[in-house]
C-alpha positions in Angstrom: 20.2 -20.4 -1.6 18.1 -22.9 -0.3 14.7 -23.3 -0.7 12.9 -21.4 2.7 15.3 -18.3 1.4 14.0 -18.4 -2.5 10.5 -18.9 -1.5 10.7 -15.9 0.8 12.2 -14.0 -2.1 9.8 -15.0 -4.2 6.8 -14.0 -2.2 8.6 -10.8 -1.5 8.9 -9.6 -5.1 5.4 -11.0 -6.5 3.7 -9.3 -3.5 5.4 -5.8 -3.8 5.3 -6.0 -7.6 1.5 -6.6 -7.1 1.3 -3.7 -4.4 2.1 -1.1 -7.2 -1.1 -2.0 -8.5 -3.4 -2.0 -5.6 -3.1 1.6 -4.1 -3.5 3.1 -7.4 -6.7 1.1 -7.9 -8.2 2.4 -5.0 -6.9 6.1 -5.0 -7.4 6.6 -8.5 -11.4 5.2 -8.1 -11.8 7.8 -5.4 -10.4 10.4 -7.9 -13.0 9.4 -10.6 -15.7 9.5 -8.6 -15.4 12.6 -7.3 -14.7 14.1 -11.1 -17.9 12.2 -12.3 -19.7 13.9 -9.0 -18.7 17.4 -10.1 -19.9 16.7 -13.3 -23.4 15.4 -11.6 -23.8 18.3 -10.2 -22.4 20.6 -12.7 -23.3 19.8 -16.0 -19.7 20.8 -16.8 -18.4 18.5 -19.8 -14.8 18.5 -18.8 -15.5 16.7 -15.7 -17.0 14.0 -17.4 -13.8 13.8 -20.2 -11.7 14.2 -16.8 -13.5 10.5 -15.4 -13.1 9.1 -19.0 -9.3 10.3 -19.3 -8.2 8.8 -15.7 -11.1 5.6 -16.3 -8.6 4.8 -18.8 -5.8 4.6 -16.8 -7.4 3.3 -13.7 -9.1 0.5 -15.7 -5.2 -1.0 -17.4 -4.0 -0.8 -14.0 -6.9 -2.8 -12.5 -6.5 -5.4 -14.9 -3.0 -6.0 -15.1 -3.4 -5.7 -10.6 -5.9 -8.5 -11.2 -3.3 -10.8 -13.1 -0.5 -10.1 -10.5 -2.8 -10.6 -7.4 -3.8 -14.3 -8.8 -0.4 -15.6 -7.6 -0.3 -14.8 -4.2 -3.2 -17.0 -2.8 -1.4 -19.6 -5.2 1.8 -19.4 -3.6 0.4 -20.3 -0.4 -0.3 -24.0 -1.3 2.8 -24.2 -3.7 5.5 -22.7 -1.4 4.5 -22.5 2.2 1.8 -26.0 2.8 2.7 -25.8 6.7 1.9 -22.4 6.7 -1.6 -22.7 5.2 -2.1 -26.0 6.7 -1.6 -24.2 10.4 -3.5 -21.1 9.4 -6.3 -22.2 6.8 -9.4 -22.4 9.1 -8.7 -19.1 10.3 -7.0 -17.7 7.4 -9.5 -18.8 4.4 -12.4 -16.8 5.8 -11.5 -13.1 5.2 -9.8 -13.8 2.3 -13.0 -15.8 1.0 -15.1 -12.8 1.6 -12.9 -10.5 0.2 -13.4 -12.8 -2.9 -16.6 -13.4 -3.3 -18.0 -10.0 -1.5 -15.6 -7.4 -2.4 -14.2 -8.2 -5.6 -17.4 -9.4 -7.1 -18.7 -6.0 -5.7 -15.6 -3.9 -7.6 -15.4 -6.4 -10.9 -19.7 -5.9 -10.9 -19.6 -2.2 -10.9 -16.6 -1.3 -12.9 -18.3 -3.4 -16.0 -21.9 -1.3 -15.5 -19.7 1.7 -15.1 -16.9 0.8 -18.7 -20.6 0.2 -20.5 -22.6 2.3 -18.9 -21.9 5.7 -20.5 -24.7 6.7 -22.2 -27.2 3.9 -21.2 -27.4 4.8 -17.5 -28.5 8.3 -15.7 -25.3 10.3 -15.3 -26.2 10.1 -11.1 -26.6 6.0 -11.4 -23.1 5.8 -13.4 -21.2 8.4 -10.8 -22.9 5.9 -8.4 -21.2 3.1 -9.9 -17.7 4.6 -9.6 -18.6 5.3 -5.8 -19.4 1.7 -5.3 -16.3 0.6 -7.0 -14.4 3.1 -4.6 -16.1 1.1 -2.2 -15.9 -2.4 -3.3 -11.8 -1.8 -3.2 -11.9 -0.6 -0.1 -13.6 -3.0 1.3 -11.7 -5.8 -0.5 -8.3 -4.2 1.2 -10.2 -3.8 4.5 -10.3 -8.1 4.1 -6.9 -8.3 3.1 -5.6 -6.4 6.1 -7.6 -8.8 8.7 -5.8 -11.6 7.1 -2.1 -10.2 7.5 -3.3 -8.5 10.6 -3.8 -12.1 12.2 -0.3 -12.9 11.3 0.6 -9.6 13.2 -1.2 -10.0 16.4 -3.5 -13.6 16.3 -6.6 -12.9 17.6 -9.5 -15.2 17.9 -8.5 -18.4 17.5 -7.8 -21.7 19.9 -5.0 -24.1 18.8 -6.1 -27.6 18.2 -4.1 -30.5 16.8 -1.1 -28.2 15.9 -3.6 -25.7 13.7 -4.9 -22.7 14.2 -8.9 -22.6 14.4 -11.0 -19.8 14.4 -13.4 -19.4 17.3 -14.4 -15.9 17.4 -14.8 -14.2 13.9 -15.7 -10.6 15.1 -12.3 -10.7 17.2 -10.6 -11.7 13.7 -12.2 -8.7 11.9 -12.1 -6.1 15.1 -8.5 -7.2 15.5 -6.7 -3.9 16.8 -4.2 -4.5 14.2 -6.3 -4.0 11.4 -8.1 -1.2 13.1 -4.9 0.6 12.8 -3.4 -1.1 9.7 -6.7 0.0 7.5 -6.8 3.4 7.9 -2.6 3.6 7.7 -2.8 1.7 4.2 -6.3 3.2 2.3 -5.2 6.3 2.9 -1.9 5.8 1.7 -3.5 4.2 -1.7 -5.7 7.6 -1.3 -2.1 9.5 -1.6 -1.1 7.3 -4.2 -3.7 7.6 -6.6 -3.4 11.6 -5.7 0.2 11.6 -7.1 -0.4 9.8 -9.9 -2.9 12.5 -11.4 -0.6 15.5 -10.1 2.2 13.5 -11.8 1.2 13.0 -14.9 -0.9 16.4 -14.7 2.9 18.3 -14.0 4.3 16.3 -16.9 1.8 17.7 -19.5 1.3 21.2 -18.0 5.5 20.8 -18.0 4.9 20.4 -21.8 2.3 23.0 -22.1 -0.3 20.2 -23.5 -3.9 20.5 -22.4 -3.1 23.0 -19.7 -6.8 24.0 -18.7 -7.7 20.2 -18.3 -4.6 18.6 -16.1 -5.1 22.5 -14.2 -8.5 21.1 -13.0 -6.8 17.3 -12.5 -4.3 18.9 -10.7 -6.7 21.0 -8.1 -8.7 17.5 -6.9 -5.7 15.8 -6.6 -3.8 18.3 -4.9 -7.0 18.4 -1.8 -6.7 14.7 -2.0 -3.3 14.9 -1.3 -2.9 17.2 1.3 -5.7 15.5 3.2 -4.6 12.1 2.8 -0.5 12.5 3.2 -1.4 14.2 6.7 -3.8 11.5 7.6 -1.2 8.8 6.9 1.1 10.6 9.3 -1.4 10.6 12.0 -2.2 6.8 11.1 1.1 5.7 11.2 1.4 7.2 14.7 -1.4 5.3 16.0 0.1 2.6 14.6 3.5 3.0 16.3 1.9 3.0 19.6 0.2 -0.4 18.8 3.2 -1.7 17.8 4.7 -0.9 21.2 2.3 -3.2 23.2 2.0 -5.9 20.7 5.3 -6.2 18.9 8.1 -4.4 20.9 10.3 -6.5 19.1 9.6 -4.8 15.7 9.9 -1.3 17.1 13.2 -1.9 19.1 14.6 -3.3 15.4 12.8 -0.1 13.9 14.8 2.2 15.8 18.1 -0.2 15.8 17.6 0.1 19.8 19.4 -2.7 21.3 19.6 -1.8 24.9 16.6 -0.4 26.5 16.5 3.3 25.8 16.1 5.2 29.1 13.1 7.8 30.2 12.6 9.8 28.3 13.5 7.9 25.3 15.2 10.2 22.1 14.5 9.1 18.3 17.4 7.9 16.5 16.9 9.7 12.9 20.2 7.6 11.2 22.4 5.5 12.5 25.2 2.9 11.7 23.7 -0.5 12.6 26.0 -3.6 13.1 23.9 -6.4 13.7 26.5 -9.1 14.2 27.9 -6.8 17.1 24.8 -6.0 17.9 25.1 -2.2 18.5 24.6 1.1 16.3 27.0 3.7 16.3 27.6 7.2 14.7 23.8 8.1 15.6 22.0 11.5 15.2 18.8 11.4 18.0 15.9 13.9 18.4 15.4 13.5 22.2 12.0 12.9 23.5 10.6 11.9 20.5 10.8 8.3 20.9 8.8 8.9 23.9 6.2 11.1 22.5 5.9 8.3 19.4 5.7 5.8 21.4 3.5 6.8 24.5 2.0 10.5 23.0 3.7 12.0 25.7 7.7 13.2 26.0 8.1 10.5 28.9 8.6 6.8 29.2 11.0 4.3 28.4 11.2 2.1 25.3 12.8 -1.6 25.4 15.9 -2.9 23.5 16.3 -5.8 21.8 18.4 -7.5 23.7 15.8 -7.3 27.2 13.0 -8.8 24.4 15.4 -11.4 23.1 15.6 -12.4 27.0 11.9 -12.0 27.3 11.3 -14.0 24.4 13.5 -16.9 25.5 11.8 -17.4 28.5 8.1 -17.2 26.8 8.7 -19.2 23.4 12.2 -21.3 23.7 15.6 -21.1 23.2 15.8 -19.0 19.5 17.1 -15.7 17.9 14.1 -13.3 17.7 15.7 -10.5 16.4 14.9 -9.4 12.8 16.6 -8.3 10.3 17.5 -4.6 12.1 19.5 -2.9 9.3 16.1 -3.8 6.7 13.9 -2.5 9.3 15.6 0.2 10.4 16.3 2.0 6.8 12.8 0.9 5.5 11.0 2.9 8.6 13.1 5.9 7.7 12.8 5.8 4.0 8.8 5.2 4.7 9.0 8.9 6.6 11.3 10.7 4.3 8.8 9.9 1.3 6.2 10.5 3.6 7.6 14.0 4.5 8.3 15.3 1.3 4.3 14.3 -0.3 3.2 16.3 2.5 5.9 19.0 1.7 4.3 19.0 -3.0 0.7 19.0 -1.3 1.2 21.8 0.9 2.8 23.4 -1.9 0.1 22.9 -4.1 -2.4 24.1 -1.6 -0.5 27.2 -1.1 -0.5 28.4 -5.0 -4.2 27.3 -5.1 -5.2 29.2 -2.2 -3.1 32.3 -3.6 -4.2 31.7 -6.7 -1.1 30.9 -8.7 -1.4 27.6 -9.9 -1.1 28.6 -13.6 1.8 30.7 -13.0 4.2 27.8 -11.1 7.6 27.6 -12.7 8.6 24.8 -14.8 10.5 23.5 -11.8 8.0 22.9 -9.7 5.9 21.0 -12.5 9.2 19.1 -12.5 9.0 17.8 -8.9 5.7 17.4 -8.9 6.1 14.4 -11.8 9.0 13.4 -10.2 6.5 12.9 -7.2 4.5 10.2 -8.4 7.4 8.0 -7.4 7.1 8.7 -3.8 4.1 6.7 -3.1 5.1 3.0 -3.9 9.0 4.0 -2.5 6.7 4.8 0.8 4.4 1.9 0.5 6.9 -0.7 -0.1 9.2 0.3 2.5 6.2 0.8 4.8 5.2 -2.9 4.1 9.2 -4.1 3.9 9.0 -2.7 7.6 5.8 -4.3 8.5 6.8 -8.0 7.5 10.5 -8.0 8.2 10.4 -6.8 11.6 8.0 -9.4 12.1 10.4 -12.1 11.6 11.2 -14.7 12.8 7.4 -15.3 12.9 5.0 -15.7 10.0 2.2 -16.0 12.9 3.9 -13.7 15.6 4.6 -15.9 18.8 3.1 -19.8 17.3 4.2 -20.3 13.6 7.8 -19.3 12.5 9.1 -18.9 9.2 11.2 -21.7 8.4 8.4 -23.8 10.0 5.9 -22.6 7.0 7.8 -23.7 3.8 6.4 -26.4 1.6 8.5 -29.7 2.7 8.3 -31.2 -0.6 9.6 -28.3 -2.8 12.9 -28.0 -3.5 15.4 -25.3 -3.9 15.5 -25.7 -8.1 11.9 -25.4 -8.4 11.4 -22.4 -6.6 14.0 -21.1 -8.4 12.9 -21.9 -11.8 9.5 -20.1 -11.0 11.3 -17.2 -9.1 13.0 -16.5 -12.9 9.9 -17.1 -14.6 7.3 -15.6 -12.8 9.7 -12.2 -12.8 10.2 -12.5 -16.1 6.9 -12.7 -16.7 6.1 -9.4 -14.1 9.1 -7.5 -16.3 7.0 -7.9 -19.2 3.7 -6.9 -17.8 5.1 -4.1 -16.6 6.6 -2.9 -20.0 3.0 -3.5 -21.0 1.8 -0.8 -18.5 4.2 1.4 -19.0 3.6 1.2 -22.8 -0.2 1.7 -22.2 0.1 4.4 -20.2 2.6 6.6 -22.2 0.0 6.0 -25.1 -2.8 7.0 -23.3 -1.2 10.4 -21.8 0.4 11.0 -24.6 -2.8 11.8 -26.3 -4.3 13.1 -24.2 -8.2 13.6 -23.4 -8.9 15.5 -26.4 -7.2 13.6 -29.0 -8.7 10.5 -27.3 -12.1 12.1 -26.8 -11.8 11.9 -30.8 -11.2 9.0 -31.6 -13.5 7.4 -29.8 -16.4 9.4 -31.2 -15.0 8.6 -34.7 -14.8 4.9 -33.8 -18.2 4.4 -32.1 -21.0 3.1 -35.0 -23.6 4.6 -33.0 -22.9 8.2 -33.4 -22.1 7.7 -36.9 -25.7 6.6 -37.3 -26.6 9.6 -35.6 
């Protein structure tokens, strides 16, 4: 492999790895706050233990998320020096405020609210966790106006062969992001949902603090059910934006080479050949394409082959067709998962609202732990689809990939850090893993314990 190929795997694995991190940050610091909040305004005790219990959790995710994160603004001077030498004045400044504004905001907070218990009114710690909620949210709102820019680069003039910013409100109103943001945070919403009505299911499977991951289960659950339907309706939006900015990427995404007619049918598998560039043995929803694309069950969508024309004439002579097979399985395994989190949440809801929840066969306890999975599966296919139906481009229509790479790095030493940084990710993620089990194995109560018994100050008392 040479070295443009390894450094794209590279960045690839680190930045997925360290995208199992960041949703459950943010959803599972929405899911604390509220718990602290009922117990603000409750004076019930097992809210509180519930924001200690999932603190714990939340707070050995955030740090490995931290470690893993580190690396990817490195890799952008290691591995791709034309990239960030093209994109850096326009580039540095959301991801410098994300920095110094967002994360300090988060990193601030989170240490009132680890050694605040007991120091601080119960309203001004709640608060804390609220602030954090916001500080992550925030900090992916920054994020997402940096890769939106690479999606559809807005406010900028090219001078000298770079990219320089001349309009920041365009860079942070991009309609990219304002489509992006809401698709993404509620997703990480969904995913910190699933994670508490996973491991909730897996003790009330085992018959272990039933009463407590009961009450887990109940916020999660309205978390769930709001959010999975929001990402649906994001992801529509979305789509649409997609059709006026990058056709390309939704032609791949529905393995649509020709142009598809009026009205235009939605292709729900097919067999996708790239090197003969056709797709065969296809099952289509007809009109849905249409209605995706335009919210109505009219109008035609482009193939690839009229954009590879169009793109021909507008940038050069080129292949500007991505990688269809990737982006074509990675939108559909995105709505599958999708689907089926909307399918445990409205199940949920349903035994709430009839008020069954205790009573749900072991089965059903069973998918729902199993459900925990489907978040990453969707948001790493979700994001495979965003960047690989972007390609050729890293800065769609002026920067291409193989025009990025570091010139001076060679194929061996990417692929000596390739080995050693993922062997360094395996190992963090046994340590998580390890964590975790230790944590929900105990359990709030047994936990609840031995933190009393290890605390000097209420052995004084």
């Amino acid at each position: 492999m040479d070295t443009l190929s390894l450094s794209r795997l590279q960045f690839a694995t680190t930045t997925i790895f360290h995208f199992f991190f960041v949703p459950v940050t943010i959803g599972l610091a929405l899911l604390i706050a509220i718990m602290e909040t009922k117990y603000v305004r409750s004076g019930n005790e097992e809210y509180k233990r519930m924001a200690k219990f999932w603190g714990k959790l939340f707070l050995v995710n955030f740090a490995i998320g931290v470690v893993t994160g580190i690396l990817q603004e490195f890799q952008f001077g290691m591995n791709w020096s034309d990239y960030s030498r093209f994109v850096g004045d326009v580039f540095g400044a959301p991801l410098a405020i994300e920095a110094l504004l967002a994360f300090f905001l988060e990193s601030t907070f989170i240490g009132i609210w680890i050694f605040g218990w007991d120091k601080v009114s119960p309203k001004v710690h709640a608060l804390c966790m609220w602030m954090v909620t916001l500080g992550t949210t925030m900090s992916a709102y920054w994020i997402l106006a940096a890769n939106s820019f690479m999606q559809h680069p807005v406010g900028m003039a090219i001078n000298n062969g770079r990219a320089e910013m001349n309009d920041f409100l365009a860079l942070i109103t991009n309609g990219q992001v304002l489509v992006e943001f809401p698709h993404t945070v509620l997703g990480a919403f969904a995913t910190g949902a699933f994670l508490v009505i996973g491991i909730s299911g897996f003790k009330l499977l085992r018959k272990q603090d039933t009463p407590f991951f009961l009450k887990s289960m109940r916020i999660a659950a309205i978390v769930a059910i709001i959010s999975s339907i929001g990402v649906a309706f994001a992801g529509h939006w979305q789509a649409q934006y997609l059709v006026e900015t990058q056709p390309m990427k939704m032609a791949a995404s529905e393995g649509l080479w020709e142009d598809s007619g009026d009205p235009a049918p939605w292709t729900l598998i097919a067999s996708i050949d790239p090197d003969n560039k056709n797709s065969s043995h296809e099952i289509k929803v007809p009109y849905l394409l249409s209605f995706l694309s335009y919210s109505k069950f009219t109008g035609e969508v482009k193939g690839m082959n009229t954009l590879q024309a169009e793109y021909e004439q507008k940038y050069g002579p080129g292949d500007y067709i991505p990688p269809v097979r990737t982006t074509f399985w990675s939108f559909r395994i995105m709505i599958l998962a999708g689907v089926l989190m909307i399918g445990i949440s409205m199940g949920l809801i349903y035994l709430m609202w009839r008020k069954k929840l205790e009573a749900a066969k072991n089965w059903f306890w069973r998918i729902c732990f199993a459900g925990l999975l489907l978040p990453p599966i969707a948001n790493t296919a979700g994001w495979m689809m965003t960047e690989f139906g972007r390609q050729p481009w890293t800065v769609f229509g002026y920067l291409t990939t193989k025009d990025s790479v570091s010139p001076n790095v060679t194929a061996g030493q990417v692929l000596f850090s390739v080995i050693t940084f993922n062997t360094l990710y395996g190992i963090l993620l046994c340590v998580l893993v390890y964590l975790f089990v230790k944590i929900i194995k105990k359990g709030p109560y047994q936990m609840e314990e031995e933190l009393h018994h290890d605390d000097p100050y209420k052995k004084k008392g």
